[in-house]
C-alpha positions as CSV (number, residue, x, y, z in Angstrom):
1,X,-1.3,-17.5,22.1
2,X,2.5,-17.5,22.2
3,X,2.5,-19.8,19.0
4,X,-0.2,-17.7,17.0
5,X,2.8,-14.4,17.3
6,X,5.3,-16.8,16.7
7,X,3.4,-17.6,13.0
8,X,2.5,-14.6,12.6
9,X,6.7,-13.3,13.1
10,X,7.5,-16.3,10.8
11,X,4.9,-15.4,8.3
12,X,5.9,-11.9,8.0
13,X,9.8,-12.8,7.8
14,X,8.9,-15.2,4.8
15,X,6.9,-12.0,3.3
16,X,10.0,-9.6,4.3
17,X,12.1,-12.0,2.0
18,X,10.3,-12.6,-1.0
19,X,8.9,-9.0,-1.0
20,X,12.2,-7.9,-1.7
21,X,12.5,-9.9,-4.2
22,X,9.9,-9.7,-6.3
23,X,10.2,-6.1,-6.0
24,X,13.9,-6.4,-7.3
25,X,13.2,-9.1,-10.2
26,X,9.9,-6.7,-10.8
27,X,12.1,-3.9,-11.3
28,X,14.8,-6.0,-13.5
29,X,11.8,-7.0,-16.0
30,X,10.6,-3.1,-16.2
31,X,14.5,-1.9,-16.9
32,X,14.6,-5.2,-19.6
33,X,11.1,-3.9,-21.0
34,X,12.5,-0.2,-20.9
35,X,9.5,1.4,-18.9
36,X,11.1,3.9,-16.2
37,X,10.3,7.0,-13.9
38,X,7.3,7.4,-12.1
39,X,5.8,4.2,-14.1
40,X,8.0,1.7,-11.5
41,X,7.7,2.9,-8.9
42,X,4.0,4.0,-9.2
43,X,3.2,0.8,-11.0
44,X,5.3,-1.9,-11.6
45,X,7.6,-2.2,-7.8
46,X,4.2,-0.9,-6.4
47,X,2.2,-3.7,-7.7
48,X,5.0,-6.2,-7.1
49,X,5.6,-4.7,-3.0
50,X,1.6,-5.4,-2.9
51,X,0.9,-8.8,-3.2
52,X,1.2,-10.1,0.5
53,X,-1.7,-7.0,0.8
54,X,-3.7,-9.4,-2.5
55,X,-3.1,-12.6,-1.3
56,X,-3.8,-12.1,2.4
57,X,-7.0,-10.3,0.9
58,X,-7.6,-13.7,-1.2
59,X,-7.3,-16.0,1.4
60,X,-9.6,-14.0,3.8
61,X,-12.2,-13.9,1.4
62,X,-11.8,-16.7,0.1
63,X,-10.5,-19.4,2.5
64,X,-11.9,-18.1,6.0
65,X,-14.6,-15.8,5.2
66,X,-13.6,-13.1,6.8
67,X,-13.9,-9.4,4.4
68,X,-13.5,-7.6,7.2
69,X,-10.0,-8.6,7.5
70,X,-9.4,-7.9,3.7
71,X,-10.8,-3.9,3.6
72,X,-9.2,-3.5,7.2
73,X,-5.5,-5.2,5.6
74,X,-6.0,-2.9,2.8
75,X,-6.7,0.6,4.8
76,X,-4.2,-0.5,7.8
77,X,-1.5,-1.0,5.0
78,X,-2.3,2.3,3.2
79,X,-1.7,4.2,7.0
80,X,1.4,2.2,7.4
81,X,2.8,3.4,4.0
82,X,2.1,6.8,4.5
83,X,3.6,6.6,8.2
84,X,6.2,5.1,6.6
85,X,7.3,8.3,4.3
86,X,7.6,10.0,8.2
87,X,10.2,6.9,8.9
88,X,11.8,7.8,5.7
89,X,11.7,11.8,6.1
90,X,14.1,10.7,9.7
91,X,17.0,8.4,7.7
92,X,17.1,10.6,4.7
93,X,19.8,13.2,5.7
94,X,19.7,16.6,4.9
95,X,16.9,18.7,3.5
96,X,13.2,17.1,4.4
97,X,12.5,14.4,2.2
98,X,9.4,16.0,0.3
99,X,10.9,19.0,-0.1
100,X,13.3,17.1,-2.5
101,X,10.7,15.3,-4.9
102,X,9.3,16.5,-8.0
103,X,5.7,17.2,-8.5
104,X,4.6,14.5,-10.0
105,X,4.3,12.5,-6.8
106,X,1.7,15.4,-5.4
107,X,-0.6,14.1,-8.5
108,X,0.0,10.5,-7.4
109,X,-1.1,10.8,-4.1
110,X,-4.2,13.2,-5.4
111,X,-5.3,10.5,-7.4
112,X,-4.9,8.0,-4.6
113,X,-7.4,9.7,-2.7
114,X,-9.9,9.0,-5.5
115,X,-10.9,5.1,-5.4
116,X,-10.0,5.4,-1.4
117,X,-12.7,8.2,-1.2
118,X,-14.7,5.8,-3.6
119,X,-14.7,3.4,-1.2
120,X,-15.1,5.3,2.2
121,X,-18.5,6.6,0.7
122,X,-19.3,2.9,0.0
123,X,-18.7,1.7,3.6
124,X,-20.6,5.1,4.3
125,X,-23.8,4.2,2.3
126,X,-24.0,0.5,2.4
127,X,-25.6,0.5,5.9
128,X,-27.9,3.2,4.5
129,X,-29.1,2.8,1.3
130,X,-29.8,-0.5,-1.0
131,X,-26.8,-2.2,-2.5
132,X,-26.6,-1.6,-6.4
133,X,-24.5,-4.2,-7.6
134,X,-23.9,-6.6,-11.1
135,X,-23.2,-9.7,-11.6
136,X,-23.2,-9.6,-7.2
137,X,-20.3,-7.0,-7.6
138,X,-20.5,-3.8,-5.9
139,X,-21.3,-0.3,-8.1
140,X,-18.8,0.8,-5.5
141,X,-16.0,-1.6,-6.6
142,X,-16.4,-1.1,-10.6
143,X,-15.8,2.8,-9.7
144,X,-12.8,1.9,-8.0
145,X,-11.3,-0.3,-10.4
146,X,-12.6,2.5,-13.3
147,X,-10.5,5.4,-11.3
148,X,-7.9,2.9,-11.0
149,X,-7.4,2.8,-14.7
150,X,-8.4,6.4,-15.0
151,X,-5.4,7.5,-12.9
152,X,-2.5,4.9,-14.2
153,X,-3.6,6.6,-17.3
154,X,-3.0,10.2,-16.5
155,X,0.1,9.3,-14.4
156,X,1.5,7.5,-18.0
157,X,0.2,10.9,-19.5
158,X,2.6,12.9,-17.4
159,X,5.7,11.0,-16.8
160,X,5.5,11.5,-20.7
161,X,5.5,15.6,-20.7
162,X,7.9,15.8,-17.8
163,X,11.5,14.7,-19.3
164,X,13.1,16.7,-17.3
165,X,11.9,14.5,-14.3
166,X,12.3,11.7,-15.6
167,X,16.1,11.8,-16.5
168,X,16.8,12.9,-12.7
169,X,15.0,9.3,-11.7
170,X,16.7,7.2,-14.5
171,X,19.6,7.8,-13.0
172,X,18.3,7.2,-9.3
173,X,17.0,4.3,-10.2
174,X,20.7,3.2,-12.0
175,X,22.2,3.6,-9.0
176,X,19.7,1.6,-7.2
177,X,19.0,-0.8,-9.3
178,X,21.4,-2.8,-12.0
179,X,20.4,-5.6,-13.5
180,X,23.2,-6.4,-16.3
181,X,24.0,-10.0,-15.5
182,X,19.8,-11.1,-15.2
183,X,18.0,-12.0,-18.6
184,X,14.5,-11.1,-18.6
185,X,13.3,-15.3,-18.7
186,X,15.4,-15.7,-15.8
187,X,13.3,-12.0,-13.6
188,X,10.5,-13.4,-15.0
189,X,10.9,-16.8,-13.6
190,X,12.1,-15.5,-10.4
191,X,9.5,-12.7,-9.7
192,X,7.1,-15.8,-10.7
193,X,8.8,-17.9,-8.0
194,X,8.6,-14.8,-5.1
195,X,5.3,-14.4,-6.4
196,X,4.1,-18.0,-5.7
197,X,6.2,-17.6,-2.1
198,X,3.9,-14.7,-1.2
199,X,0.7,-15.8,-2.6
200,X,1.2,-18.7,0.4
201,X,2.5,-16.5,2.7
202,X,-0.5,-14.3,2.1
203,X,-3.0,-16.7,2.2
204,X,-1.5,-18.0,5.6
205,X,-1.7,-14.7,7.1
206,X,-5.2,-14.7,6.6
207,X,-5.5,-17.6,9.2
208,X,-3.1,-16.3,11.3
209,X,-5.0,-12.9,11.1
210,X,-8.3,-14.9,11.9
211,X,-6.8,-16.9,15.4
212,X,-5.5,-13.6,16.1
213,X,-8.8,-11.9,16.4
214,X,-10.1,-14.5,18.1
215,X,-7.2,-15.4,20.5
216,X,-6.8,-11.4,21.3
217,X,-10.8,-10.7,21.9
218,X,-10.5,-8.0,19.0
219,X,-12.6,-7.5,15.7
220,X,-11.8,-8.5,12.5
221,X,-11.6,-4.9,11.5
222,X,-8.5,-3.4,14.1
223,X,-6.4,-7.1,13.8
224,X,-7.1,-6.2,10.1
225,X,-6.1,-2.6,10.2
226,X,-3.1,-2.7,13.0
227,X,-1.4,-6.1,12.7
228,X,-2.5,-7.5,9.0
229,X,-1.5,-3.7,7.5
230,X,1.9,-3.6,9.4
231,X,3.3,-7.2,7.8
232,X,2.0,-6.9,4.6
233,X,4.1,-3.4,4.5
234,X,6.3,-4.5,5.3
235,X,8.3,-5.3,1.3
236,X,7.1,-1.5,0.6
237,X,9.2,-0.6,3.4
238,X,12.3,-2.3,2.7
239,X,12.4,-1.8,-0.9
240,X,11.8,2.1,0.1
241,X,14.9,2.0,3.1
242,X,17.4,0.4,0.1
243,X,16.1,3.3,-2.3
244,X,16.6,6.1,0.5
245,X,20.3,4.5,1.2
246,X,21.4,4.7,-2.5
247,X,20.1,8.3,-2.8
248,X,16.4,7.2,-5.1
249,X,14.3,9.4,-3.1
250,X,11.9,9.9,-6.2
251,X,11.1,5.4,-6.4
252,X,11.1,5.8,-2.9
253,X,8.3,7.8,-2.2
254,X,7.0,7.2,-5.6
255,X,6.6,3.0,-4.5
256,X,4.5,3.9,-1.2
257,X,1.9,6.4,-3.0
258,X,2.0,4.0,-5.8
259,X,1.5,1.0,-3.4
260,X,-1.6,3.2,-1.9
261,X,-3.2,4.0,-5.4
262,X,-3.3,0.1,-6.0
263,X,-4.4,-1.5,-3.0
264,X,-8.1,-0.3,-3.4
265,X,-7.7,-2.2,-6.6
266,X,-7.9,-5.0,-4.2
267,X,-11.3,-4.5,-3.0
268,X,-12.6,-4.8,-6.5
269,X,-10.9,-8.2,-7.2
270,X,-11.8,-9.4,-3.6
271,X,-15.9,-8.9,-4.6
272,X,-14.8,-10.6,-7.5
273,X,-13.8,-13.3,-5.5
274,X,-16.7,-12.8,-2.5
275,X,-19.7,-14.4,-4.4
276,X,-22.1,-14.8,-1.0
277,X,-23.1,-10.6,-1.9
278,X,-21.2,-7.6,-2.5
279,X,-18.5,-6.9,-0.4
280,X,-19.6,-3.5,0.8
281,X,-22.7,-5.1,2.3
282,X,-20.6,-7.4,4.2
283,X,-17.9,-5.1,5.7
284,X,-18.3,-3.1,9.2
285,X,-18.8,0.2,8.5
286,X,-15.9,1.1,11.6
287,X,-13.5,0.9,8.2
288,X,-15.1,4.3,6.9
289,X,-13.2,5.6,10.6
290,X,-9.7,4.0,9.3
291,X,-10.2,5.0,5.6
292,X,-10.5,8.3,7.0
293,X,-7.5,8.6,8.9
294,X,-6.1,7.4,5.4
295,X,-7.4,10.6,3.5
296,X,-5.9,13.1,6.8
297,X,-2.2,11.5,6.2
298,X,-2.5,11.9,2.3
299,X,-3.7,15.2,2.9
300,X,-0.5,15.8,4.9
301,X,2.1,14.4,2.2
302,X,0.5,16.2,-0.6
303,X,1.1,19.5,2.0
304,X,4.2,18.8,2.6
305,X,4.9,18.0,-1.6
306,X,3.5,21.8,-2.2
307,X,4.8,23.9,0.4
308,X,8.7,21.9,0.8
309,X,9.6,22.7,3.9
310,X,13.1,24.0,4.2
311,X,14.2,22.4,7.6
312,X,13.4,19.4,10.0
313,X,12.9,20.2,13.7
314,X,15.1,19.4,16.0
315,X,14.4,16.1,16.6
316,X,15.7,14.9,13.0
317,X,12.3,14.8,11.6
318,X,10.1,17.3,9.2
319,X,6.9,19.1,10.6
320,X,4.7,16.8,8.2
321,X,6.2,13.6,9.3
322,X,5.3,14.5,13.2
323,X,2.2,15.6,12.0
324,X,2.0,12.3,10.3
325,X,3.0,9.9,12.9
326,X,0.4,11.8,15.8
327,X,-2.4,11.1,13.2
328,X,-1.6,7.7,12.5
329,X,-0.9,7.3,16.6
330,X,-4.9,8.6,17.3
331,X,-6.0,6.5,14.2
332,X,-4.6,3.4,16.1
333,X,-5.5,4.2,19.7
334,X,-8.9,5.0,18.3
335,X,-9.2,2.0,16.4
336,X,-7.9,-0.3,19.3
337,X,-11.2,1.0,21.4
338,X,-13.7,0.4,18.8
339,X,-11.8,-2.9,18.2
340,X,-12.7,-4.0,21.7
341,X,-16.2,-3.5,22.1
C-alpha cells in the first residue's frame, strides 16, 4: 500500500510540473496569437490546466475500464477548484477576493452550471428511464458538448462589449505573464512537449486511481471524486497561487471557473472514447450526490460575485469561502460513507 501513495505523490509531482507549464507556454501562444481577457483564462490556461483531468479520464476509460473513475475525476476536480477560490480568498490580502472581480466571471460560473446540471440529470435518469443515445453516445453528452460551445460563444460575445474589463486584465495578465524572449514555434513545441508529459502522467493516474480503490476497500466513485480530483487540480492551483502573487486576481479566478466550464466537456469525449454503451448507463448514479455539491459551491461564488462582501472575518477569510470550505468538508465526509459501503 505504501508504494501505491508513493506513485500516486510521484504522479501528481510530475503533473504539478508540467501543469505549470503548459499553462505558461499556453498562455505565451494566446499573448503571440493576440487573444486576451476573459478568453485565457476561461479558455485557453483553462483548457491547458485541464489535461491531467482528460488524460486520467482517457486512460480510465480506455486502458482500465473504469468510468466511474473518469465522471467522479471530473466532479471531485470541479469541488476542488471551487474550494480552491476559498484558498485563494485567504492569500489574497486586503478586500475579499470576489468582491474585487468584474462581472463577467458571475456569467462564467452561470454558464458552468449548465452542462454540469446537464449531466447531474443524466446520472439522475439513466437508472430510470431508457438510454437515448447515437452512434452509442449519450443524448446527455451531445447536450453537454452543445452548451459547451453555446457558452464559449457568449463568453467571446462579452469579453467583446466589456472594454473597459478587459484593459484592467491586459495589464494583469502583463504583469503575470511576459513572454518577449519565446517565439510562438518554440510555446508551441513546448506546450506540445508538457502536453505529451501529462497525457502519461494522466493515463498513469488512472492505474494508480484503480490499485487505489482496490487497495483502500473504496469505490471507484469517492477515490475518483476525493483523491483523482485533488491531483489533477492541482496545475489550476498553482497557476492560480502565481496569478494571486503578481496581483491577476481577474485570470485567477477566471482559470478555475474556466477549468469548471470545460471539464464536463470531458464526459462527452470520454463516451466518445467508451464504445461498450453510453457512458451514463455505465456510471453509479452516487455522482448525481457529488455533482450536486458542485452546483451548492457555484451557487456560493456566483453569491459572493453579486453581493461583494466588504470584509473577511476574523479569521483571514470571506463569509463565502467558509461557507465554501463547510460544503465541500460535508460533500467529502458524505461521499467517504457512501464510498465504503
Amino acid at each position: 500500500m505504501i508504494l501505491i501513495w508513493l506513485k500516486f505523490m510521484v504522479c501528481a509531482g510530475i503533473i504539478v510540473y508540467s501543469g505549470k507549464r503548459v499553462a505558461r507556454y499556453g498562455d505565451a501562444i494566446a499573448e503571440k496569437t493576440g487573444l486576451g481577457g476573459l478568453w485565457i483564462g476561461v479558455i485557453l490556461v483553462a483548457l491547458a490546466t485541464s489535461l491531467p483531468e482528460l488524460f486520467t479520464g482517457v486512460g480510465s476509460t480506455v486502458f482500465i475500464n473504469a468510468p466511474d473513475l473518469t465522471v467522479g475525476n471530473l466532479f471531485g476536480a470541479n469541488s476542488y477548484n471551487l474550494l480552491n477560490i476559498a484558498v485563494l480568498d485567504g492569500v489574497s490580502r486586503g478586500t475579499p477576493l470576489l468582491s474585487s472581480i468584474s462581472l463577467g466571471q458571475t456569467l462564467t460560473a452561470g454558464l458552468s452550471l449548465i452542462p454540469l446540471s446537464i449531466a447531474a440529470v443524466g446520472l439522475f435518469l439513466s437508472s430510470k428511464l431508457p438510454q437515448v443515445a447515437f452512434v452509442n453516445i449519450s443524448l446527455y453528452s451531445f447536450l453537454i458538448i452543445t452548451a459547451y460551445f453555446i457558452s464559449v460563444r457568449i463568453v467571446f460575445g462579452f469579453e467583446k462589449k466589456e472594454q473597459q474589463i478587459l484593459k484592467e486584465i491586459h495589464k494583469e495578465e502583463k504583469a503575470l505573464f511576459k513572454y518577449d524572449g519565446i517565439t510562438l514555434k518554440t510555446a508551441c513545441i513546448r506546450y506540445g512537449l508538457a502536453a505529451l508529459i501529462i497525457a502519461a502522467a494522466g493515463i498513469w493516474l488512472a492505474y494508480i486511481g484503480d490499485e487505489l480503490a482496490g487497495g483502500l476497500n473504496l469505490g471507484r466513485s469517492f477515490v475518483g471524486s476525493l483523491l483523482l480530483g485533488l491531483a489533477t487540480t492541482l496545475p489550476e492551483i498553482t497557476v492560480s497561487l502565481a496569478a494571486i502573487r503578481l496581483g491577476a486576481k481577474e485570470l485567477a479566478v477566471a482559470n478555475m471557473l474556466g477549468s469548471n466550464l470545460f471539464n464536463m466537456v470531458i464526459i462527452f469525449i470520454n463516451d466518445l472514447l467508451y464504445r461498450k454503451a453510453p457512458i451514463f448507463s455505465a456510471i453509479s448514479g452516487q455522482h448525481v450526490f457529488t455533482a450536486f455539491i458542485v452546483i451548492i459551491m457555484t451557487a456560493i461564488v456566483i453569491a459572493g460575485l453579486i453581493l461583494k462582501p466588504k470584509k473577511k472575518t476574523r479569521i483571514g477569510l470571506s463569509v463565502y469561502a467558509l461557507a465554501l470550505i463547510i460544503v465541500f468538508i460535508l460533500g467529502a465526509y458524505i461521499n467517504f460513507a457512501l464510498g465504503g459501503k
